[in-house]
PQR file of N, CA, C, O and H, with PARSE charges and radii, in Angstrom:
ATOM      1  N   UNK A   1      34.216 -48.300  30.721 -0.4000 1.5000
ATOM      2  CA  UNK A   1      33.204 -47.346  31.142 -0.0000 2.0000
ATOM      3  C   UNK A   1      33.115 -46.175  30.170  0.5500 1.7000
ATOM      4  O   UNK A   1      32.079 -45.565  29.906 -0.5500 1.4000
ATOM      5  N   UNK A   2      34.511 -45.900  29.595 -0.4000 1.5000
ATOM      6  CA  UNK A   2      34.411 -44.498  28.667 -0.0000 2.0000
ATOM      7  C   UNK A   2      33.725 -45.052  27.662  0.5500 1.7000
ATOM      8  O   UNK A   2      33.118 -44.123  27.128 -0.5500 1.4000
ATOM      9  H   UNK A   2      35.353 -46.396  29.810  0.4000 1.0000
ATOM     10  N   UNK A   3      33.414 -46.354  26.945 -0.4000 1.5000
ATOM     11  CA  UNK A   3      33.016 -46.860  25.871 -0.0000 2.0000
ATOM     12  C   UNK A   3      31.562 -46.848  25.995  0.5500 1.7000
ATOM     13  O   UNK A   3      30.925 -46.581  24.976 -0.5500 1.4000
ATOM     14  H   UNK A   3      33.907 -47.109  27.378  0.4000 1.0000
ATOM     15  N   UNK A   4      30.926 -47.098  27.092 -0.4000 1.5000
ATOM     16  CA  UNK A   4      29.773 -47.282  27.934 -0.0000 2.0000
ATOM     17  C   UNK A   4      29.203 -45.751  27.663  0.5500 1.7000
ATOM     18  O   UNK A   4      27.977 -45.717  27.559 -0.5500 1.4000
ATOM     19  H   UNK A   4      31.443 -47.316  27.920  0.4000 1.0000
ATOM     20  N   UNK A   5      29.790 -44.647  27.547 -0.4000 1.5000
ATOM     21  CA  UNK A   5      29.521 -43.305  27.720 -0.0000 2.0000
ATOM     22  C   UNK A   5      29.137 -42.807  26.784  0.5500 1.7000
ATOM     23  O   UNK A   5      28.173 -42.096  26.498 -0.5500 1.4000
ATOM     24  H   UNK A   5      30.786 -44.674  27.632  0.4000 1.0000
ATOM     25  N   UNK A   6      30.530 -43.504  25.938 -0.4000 1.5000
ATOM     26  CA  UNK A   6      30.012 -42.947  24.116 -0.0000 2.0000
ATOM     27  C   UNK A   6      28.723 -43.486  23.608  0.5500 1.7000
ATOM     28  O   UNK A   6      28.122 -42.643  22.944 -0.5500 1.4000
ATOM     29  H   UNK A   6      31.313 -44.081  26.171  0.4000 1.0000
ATOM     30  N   UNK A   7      28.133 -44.588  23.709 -0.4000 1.5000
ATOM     31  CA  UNK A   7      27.435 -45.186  23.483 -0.0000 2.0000
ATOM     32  C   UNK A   7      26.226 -44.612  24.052  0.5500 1.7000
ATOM     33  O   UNK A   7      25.313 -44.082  23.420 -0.5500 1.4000
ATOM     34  H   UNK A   7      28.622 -45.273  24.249  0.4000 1.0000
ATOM     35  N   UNK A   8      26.318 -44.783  25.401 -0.4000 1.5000
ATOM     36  CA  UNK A   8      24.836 -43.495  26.100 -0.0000 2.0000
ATOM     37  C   UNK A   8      24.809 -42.283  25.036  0.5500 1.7000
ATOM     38  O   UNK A   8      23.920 -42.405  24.194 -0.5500 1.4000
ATOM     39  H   UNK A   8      27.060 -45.214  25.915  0.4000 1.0000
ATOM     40  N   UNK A   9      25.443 -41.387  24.944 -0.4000 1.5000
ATOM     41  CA  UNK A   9      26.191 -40.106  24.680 -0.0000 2.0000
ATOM     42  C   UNK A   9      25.293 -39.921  23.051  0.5500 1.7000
ATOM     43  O   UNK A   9      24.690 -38.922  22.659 -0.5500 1.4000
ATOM     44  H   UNK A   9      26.165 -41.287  25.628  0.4000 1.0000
ATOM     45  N   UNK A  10      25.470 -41.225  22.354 -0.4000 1.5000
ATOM     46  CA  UNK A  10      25.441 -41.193  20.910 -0.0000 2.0000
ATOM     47  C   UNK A  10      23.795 -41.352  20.848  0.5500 1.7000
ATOM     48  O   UNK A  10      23.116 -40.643  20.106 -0.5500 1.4000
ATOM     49  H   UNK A  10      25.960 -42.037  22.672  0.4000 1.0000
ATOM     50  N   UNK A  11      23.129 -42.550  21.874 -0.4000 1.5000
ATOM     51  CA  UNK A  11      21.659 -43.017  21.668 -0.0000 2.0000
ATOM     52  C   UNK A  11      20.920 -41.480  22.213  0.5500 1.7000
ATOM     53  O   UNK A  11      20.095 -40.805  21.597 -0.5500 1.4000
ATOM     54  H   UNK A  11      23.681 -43.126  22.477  0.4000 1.0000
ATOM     55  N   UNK A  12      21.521 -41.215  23.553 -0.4000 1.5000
ATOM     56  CA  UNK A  12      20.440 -40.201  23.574 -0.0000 2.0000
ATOM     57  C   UNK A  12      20.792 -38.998  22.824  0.5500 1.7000
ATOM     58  O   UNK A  12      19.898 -38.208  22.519 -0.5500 1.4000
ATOM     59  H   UNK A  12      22.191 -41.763  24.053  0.4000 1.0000
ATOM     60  N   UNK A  13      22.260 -38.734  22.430 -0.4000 1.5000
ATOM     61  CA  UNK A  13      22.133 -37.308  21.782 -0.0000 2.0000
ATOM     62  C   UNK A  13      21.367 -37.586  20.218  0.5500 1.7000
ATOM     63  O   UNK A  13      21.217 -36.588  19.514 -0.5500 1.4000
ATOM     64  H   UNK A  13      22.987 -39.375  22.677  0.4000 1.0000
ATOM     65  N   UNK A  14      21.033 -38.528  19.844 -0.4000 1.5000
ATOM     66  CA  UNK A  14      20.470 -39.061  18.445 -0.0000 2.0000
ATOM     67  C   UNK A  14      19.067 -38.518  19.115  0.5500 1.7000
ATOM     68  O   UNK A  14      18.559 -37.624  18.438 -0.5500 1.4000
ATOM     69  H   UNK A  14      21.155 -39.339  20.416  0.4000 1.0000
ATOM     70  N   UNK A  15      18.637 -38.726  19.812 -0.4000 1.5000
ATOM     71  CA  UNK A  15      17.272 -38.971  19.985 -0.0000 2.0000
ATOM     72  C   UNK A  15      16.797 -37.213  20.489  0.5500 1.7000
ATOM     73  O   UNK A  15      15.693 -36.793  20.142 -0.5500 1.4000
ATOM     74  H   UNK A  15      19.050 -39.452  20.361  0.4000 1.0000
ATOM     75  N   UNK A  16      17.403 -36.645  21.011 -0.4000 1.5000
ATOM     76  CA  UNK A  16      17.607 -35.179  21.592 -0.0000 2.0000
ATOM     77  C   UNK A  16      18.171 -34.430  20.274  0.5500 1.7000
ATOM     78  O   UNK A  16      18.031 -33.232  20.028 -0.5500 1.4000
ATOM     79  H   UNK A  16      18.300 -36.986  21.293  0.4000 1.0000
ATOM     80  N   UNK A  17      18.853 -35.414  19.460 -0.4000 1.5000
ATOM     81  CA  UNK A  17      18.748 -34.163  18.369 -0.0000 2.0000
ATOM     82  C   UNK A  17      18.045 -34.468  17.106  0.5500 1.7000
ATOM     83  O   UNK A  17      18.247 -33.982  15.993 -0.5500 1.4000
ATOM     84  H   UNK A  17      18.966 -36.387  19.660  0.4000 1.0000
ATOM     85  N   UNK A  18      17.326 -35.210  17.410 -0.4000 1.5000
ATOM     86  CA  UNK A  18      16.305 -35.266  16.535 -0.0000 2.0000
ATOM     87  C   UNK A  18      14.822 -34.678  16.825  0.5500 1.7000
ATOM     88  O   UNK A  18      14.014 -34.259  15.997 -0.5500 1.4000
ATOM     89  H   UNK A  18      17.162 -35.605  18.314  0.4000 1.0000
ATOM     90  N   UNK A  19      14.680 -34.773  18.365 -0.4000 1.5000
ATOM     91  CA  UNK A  19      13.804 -33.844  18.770 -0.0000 2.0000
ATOM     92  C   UNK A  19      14.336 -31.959  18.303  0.5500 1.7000
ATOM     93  O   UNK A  19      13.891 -30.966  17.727 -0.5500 1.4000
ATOM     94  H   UNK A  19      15.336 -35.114  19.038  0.4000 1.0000
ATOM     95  N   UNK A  20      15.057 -32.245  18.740 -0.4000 1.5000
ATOM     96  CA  UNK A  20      15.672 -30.523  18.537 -0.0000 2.0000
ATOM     97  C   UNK A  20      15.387 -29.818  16.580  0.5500 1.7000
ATOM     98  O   UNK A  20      15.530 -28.679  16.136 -0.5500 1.4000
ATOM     99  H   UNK A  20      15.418 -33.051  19.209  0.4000 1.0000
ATOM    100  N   UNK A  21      14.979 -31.052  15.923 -0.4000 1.5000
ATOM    101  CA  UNK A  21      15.479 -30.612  14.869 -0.0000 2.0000
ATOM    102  C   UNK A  21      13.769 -30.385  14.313  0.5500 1.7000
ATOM    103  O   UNK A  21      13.512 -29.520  13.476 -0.5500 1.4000
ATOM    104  H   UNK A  21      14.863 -31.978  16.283  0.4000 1.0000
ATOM    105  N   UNK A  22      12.556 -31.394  14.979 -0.4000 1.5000
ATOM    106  CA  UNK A  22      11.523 -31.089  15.199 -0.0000 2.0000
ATOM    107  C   UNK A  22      10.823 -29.879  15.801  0.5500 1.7000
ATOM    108  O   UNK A  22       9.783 -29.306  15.477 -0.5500 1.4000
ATOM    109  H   UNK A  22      12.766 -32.097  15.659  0.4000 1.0000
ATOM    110  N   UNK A  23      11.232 -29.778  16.253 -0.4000 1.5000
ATOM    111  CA  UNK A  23      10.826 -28.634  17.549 -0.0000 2.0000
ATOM    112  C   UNK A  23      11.376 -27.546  16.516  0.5500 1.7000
ATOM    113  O   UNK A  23      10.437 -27.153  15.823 -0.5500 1.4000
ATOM    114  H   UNK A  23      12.077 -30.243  16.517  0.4000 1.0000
ATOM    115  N   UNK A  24      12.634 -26.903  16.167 -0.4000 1.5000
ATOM    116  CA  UNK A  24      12.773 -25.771  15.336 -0.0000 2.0000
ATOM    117  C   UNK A  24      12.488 -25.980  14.119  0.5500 1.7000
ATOM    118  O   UNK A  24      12.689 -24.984  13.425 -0.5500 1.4000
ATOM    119  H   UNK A  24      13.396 -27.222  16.729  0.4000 1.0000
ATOM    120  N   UNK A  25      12.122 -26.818  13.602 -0.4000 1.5000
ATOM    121  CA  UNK A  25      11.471 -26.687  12.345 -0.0000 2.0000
ATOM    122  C   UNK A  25       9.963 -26.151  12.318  0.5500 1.7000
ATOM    123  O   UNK A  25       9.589 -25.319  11.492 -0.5500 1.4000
ATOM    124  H   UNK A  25      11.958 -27.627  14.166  0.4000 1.0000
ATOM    125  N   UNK A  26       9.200 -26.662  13.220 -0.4000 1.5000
ATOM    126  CA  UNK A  26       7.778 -26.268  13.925 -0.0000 2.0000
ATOM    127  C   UNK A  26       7.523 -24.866  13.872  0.5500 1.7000
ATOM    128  O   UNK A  26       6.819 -24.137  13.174 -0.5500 1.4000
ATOM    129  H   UNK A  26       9.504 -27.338  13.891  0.4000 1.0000
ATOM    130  N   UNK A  27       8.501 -24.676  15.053 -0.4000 1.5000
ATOM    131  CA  UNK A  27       9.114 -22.609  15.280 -0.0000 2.0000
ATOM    132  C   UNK A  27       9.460 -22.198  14.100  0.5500 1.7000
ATOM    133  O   UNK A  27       8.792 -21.200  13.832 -0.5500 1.4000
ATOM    134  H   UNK A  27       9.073 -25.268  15.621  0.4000 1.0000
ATOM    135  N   UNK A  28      10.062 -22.428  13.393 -0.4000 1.5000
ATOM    136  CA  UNK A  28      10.649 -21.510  12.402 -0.0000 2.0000
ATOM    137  C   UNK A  28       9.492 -21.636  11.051  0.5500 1.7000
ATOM    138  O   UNK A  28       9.481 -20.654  10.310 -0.5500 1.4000
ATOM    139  H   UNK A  28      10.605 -23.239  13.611  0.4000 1.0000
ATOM    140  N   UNK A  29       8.694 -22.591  10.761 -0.4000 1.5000
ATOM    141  CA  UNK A  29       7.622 -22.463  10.015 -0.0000 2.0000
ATOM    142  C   UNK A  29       6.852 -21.617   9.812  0.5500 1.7000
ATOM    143  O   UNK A  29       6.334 -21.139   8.803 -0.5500 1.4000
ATOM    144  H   UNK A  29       8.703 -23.389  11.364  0.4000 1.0000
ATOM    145  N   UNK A  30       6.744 -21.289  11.788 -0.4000 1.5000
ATOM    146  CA  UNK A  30       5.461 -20.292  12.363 -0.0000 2.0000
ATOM    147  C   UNK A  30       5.976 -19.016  11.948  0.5500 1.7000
ATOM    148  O   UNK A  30       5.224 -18.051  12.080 -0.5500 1.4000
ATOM    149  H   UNK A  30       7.164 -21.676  12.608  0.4000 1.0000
ATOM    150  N   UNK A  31       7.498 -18.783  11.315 -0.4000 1.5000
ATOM    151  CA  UNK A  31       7.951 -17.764  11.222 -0.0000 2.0000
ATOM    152  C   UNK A  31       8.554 -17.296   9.588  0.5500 1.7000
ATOM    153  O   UNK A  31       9.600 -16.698   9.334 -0.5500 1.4000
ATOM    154  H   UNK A  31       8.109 -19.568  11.208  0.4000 1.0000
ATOM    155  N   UNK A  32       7.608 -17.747   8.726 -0.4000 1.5000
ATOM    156  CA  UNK A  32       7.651 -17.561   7.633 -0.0000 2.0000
ATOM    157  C   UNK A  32       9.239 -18.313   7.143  0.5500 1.7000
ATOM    158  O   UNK A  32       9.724 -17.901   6.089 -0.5500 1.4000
ATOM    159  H   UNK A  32       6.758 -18.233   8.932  0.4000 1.0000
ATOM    160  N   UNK A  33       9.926 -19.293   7.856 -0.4000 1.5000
ATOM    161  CA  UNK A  33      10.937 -19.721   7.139 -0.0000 2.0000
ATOM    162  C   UNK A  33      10.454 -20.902   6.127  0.5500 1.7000
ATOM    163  O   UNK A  33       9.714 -21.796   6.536 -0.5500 1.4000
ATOM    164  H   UNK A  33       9.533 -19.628   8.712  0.4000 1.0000
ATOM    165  N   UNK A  34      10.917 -20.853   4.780 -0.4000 1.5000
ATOM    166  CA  UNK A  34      10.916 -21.687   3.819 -0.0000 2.0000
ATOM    167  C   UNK A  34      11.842 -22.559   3.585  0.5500 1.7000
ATOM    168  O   UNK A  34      12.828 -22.240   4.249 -0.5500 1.4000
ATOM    169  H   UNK A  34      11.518 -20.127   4.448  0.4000 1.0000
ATOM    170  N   UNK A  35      12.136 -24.002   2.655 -0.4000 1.5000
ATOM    171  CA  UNK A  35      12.865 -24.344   2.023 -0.0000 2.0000
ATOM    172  C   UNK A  35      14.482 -24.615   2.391  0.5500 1.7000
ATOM    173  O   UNK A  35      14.730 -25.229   3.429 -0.5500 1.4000
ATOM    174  H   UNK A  35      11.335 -24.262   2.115  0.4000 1.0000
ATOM    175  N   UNK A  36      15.630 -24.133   1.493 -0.4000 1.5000
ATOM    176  CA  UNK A  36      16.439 -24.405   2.305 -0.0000 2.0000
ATOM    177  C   UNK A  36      16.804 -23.744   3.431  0.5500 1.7000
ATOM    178  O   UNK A  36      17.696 -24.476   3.860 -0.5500 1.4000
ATOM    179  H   UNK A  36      15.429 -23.635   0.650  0.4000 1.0000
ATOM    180  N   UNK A  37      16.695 -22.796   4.229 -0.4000 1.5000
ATOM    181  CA  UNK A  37      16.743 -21.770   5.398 -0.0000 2.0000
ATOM    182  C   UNK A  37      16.203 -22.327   6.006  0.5500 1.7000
ATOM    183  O   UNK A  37      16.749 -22.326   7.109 -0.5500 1.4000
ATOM    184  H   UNK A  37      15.970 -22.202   3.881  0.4000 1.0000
ATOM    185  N   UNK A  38      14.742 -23.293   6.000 -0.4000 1.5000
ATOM    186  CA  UNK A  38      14.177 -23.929   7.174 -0.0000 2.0000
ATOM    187  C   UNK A  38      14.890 -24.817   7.471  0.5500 1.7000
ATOM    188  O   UNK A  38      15.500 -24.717   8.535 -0.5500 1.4000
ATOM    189  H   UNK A  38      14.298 -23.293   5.104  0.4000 1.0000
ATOM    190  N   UNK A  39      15.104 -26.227   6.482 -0.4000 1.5000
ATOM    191  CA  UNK A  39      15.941 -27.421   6.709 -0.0000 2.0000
ATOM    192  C   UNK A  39      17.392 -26.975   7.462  0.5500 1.7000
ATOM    193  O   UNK A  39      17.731 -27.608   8.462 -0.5500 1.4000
ATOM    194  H   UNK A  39      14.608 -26.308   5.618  0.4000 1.0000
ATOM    195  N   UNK A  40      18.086 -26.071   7.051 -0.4000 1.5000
ATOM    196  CA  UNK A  40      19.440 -25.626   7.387 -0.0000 2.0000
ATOM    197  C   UNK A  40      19.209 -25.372   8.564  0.5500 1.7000
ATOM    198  O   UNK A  40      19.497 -26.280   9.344 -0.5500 1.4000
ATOM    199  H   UNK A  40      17.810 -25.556   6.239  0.4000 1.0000
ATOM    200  N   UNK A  41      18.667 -24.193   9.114 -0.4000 1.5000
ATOM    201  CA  UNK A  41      18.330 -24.068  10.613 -0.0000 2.0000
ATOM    202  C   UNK A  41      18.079 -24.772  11.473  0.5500 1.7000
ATOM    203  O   UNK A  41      18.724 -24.553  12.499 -0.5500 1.4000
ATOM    204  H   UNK A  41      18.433 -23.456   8.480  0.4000 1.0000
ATOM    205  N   UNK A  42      17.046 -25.954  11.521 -0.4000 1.5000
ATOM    206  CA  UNK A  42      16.752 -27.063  11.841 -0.0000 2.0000
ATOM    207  C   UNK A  42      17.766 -27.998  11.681  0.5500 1.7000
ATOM    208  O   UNK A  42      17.775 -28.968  12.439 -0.5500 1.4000
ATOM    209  H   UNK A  42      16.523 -26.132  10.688  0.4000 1.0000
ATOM    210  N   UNK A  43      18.493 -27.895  10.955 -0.4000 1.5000
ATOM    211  CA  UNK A  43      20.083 -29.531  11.043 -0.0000 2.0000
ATOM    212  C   UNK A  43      21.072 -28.366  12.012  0.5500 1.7000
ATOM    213  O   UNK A  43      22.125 -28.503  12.634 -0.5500 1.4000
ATOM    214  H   UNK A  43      18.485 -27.107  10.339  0.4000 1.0000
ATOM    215  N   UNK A  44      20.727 -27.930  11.926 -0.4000 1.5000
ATOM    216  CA  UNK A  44      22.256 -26.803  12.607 -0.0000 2.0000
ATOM    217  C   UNK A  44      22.154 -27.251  14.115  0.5500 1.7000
ATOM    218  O   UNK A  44      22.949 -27.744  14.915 -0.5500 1.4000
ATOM    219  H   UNK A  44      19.871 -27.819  11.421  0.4000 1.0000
ATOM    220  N   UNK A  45      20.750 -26.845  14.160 -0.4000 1.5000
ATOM    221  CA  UNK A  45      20.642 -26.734  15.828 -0.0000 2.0000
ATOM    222  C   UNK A  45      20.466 -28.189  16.112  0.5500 1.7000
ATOM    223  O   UNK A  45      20.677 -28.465  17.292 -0.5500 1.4000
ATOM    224  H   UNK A  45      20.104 -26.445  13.510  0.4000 1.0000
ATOM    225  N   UNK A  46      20.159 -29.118  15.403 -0.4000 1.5000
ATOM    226  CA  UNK A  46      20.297 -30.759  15.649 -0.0000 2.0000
ATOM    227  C   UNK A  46      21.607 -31.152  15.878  0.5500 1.7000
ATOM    228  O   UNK A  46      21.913 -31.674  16.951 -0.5500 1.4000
ATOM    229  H   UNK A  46      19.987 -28.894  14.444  0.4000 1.0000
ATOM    230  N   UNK A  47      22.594 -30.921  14.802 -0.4000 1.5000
ATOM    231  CA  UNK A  47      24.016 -30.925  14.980 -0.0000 2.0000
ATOM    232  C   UNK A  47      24.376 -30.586  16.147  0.5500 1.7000
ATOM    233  O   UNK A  47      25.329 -31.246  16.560 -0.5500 1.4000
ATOM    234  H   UNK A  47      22.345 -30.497  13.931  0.4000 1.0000
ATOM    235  N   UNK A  48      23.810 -29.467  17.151 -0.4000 1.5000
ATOM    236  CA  UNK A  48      24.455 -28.824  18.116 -0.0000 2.0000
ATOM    237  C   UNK A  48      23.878 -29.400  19.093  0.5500 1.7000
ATOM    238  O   UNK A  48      24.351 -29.279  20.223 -0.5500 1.4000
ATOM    239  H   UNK A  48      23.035 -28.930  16.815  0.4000 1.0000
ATOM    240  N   UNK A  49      23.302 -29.777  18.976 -0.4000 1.5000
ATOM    241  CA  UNK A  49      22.696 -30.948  20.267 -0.0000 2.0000
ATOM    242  C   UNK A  49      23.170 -31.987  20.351  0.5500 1.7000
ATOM    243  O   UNK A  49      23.624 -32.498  21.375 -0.5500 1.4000
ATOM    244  H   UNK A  49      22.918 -29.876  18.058  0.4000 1.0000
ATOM    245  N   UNK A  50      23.121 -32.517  19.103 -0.4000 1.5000
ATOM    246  CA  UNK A  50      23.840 -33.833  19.220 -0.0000 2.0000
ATOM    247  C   UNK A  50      25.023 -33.820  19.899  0.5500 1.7000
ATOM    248  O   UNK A  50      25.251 -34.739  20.686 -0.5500 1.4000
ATOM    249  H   UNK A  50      22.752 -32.103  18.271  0.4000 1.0000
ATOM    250  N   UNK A  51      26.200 -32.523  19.662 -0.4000 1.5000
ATOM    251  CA  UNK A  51      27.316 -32.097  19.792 -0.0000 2.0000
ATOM    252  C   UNK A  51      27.025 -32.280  21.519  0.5500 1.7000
ATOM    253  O   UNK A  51      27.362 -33.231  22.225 -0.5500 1.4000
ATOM    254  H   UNK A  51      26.015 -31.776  19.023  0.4000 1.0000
ATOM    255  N   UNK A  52      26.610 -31.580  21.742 -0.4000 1.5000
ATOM    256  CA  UNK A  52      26.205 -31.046  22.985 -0.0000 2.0000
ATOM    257  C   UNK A  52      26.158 -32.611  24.525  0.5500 1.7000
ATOM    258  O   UNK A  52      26.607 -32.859  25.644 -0.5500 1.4000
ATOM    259  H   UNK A  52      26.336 -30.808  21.169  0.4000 1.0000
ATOM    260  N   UNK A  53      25.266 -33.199  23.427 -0.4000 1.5000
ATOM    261  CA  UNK A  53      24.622 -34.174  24.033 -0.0000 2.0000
ATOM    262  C   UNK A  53      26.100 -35.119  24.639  0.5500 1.7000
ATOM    263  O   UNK A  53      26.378 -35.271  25.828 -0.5500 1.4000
ATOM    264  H   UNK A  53      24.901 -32.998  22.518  0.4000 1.0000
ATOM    265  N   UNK A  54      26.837 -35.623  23.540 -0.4000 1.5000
ATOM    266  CA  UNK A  54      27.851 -36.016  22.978 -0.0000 2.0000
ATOM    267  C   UNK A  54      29.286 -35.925  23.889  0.5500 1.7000
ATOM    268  O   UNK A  54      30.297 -36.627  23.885 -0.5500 1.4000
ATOM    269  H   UNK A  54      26.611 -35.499  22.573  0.4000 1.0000
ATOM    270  N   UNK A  55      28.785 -34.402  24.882 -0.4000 1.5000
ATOM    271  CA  UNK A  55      30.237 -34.015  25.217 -0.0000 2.0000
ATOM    272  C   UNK A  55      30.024 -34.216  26.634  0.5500 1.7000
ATOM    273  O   UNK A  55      30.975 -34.563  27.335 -0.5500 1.4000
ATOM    274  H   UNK A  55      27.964 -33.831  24.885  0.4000 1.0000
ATOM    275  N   UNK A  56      28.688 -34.005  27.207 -0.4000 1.5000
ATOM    276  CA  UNK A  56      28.515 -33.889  28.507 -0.0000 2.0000
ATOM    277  C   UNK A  56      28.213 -35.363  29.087  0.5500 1.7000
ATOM    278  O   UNK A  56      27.885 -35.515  30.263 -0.5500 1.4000
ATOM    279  H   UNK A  56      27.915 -33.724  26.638  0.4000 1.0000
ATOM    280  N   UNK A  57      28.370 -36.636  28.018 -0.4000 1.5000
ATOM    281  CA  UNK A  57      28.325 -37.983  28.193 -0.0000 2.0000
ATOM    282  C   UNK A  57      29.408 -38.039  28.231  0.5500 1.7000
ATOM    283  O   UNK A  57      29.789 -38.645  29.232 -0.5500 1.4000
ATOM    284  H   UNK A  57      28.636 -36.512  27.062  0.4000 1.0000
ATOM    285  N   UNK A  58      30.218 -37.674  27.575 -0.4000 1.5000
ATOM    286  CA  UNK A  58      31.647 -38.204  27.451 -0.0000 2.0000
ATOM    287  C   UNK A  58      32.613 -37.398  28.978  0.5500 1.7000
ATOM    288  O   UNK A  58      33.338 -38.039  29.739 -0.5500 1.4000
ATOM    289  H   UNK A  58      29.907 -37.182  26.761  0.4000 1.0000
ATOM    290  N   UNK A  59      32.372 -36.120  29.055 -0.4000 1.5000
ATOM    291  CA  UNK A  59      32.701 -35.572  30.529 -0.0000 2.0000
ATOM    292  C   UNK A  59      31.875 -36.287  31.981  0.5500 1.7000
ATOM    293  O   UNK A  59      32.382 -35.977  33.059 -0.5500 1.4000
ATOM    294  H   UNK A  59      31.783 -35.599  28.436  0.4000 1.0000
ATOM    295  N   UNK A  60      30.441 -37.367  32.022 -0.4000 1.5000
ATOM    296  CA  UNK A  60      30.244 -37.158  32.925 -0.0000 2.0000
ATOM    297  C   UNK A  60      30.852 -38.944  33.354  0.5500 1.7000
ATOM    298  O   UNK A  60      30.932 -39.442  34.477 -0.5500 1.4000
ATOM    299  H   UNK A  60      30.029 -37.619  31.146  0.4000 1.0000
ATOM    300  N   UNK A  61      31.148 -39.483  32.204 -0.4000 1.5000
ATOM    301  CA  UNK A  61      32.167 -40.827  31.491 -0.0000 2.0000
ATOM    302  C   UNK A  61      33.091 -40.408  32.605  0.5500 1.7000
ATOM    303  O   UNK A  61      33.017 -40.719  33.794 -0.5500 1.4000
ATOM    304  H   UNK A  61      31.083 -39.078  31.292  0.4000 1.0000
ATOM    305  N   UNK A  62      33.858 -39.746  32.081 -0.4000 1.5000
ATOM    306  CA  UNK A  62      35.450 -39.269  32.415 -0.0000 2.0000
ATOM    307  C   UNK A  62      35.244 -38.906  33.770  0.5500 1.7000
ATOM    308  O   UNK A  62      36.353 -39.103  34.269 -0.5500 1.4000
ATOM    309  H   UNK A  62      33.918 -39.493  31.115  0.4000 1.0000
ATOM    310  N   UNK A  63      34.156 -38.310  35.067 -0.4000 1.5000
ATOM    311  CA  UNK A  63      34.156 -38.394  35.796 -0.0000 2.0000
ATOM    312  C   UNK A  63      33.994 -38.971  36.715  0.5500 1.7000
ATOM    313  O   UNK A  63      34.714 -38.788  37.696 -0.5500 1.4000
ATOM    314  H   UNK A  63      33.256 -38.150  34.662  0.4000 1.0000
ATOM    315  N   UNK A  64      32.866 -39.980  36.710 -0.4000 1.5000
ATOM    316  CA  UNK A  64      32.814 -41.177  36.970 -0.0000 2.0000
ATOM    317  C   UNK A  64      34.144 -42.272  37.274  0.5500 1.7000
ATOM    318  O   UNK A  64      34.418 -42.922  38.283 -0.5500 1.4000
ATOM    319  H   UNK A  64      32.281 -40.129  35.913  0.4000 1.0000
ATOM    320  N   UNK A  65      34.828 -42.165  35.936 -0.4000 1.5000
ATOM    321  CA  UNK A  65      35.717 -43.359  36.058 -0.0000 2.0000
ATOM    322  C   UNK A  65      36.955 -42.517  36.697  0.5500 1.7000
ATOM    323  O   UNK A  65      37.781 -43.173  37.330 -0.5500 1.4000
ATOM    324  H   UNK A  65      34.605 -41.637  35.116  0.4000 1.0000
ATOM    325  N   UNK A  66      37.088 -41.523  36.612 -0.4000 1.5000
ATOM    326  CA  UNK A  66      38.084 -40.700  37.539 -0.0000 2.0000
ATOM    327  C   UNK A  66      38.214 -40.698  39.062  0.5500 1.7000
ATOM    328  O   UNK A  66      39.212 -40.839  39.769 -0.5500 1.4000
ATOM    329  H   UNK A  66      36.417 -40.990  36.097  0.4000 1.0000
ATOM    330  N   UNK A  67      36.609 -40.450  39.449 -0.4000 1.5000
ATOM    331  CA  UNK A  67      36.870 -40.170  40.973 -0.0000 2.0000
ATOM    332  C   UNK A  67      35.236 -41.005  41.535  0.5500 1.7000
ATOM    333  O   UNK A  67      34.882 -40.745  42.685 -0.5500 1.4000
ATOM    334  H   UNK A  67      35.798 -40.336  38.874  0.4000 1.0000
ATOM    335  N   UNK A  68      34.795 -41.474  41.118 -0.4000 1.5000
ATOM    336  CA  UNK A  68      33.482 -42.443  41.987 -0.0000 2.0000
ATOM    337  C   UNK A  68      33.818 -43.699  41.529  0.5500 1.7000
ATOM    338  O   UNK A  68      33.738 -44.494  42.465 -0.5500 1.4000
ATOM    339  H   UNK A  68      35.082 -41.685  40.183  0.4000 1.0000
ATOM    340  N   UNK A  69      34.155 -44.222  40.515 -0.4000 1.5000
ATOM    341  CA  UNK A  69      34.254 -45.479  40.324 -0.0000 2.0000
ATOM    342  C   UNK A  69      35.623 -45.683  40.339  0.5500 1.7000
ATOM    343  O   UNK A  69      36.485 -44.914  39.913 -0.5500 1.4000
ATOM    344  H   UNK A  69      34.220 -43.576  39.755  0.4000 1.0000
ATOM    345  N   UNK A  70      35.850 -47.364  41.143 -0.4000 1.5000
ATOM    346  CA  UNK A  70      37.187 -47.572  41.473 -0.0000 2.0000
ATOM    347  C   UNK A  70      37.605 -48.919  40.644  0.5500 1.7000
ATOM    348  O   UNK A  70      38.748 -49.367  40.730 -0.5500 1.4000
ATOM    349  H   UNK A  70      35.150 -47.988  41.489  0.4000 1.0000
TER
END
């Protein structure tokens, strides 16, 4: 099941942080960011989603197989 998690965890945080990395690149355009400062900003906050995405699959993994599933 924890393997099952990572795997959720990885498809949608890929997909959520690739939106994320769309979405602030958009915003930060509108805001006179250029070049490398745009790209950088935009992978940062992708990274952190992904991160994000990543951890609360893997905690809701670990709960599951802890105390609902027997």
């Amino acid at each position: 099941m924890l393997i099952f998690s990572i795997v959720i965890g990885i498809v949608f945080g890929f997909i959520a942080a690739l939106m994320a990395f769309v979405i602030t690149w958009h915003e930060y355009e509108k805001h006179k960011f250029t070049g490398k400062r745009l790209f950088k900003e935009a992978f940062q906050t992708a990274i952190f989603t992904f991160g994000i995405f990543l951890l609360l699959s893997l905690l809701i993994g670990f709960l599951l197989t802890r105390f609902v599933i027997k």
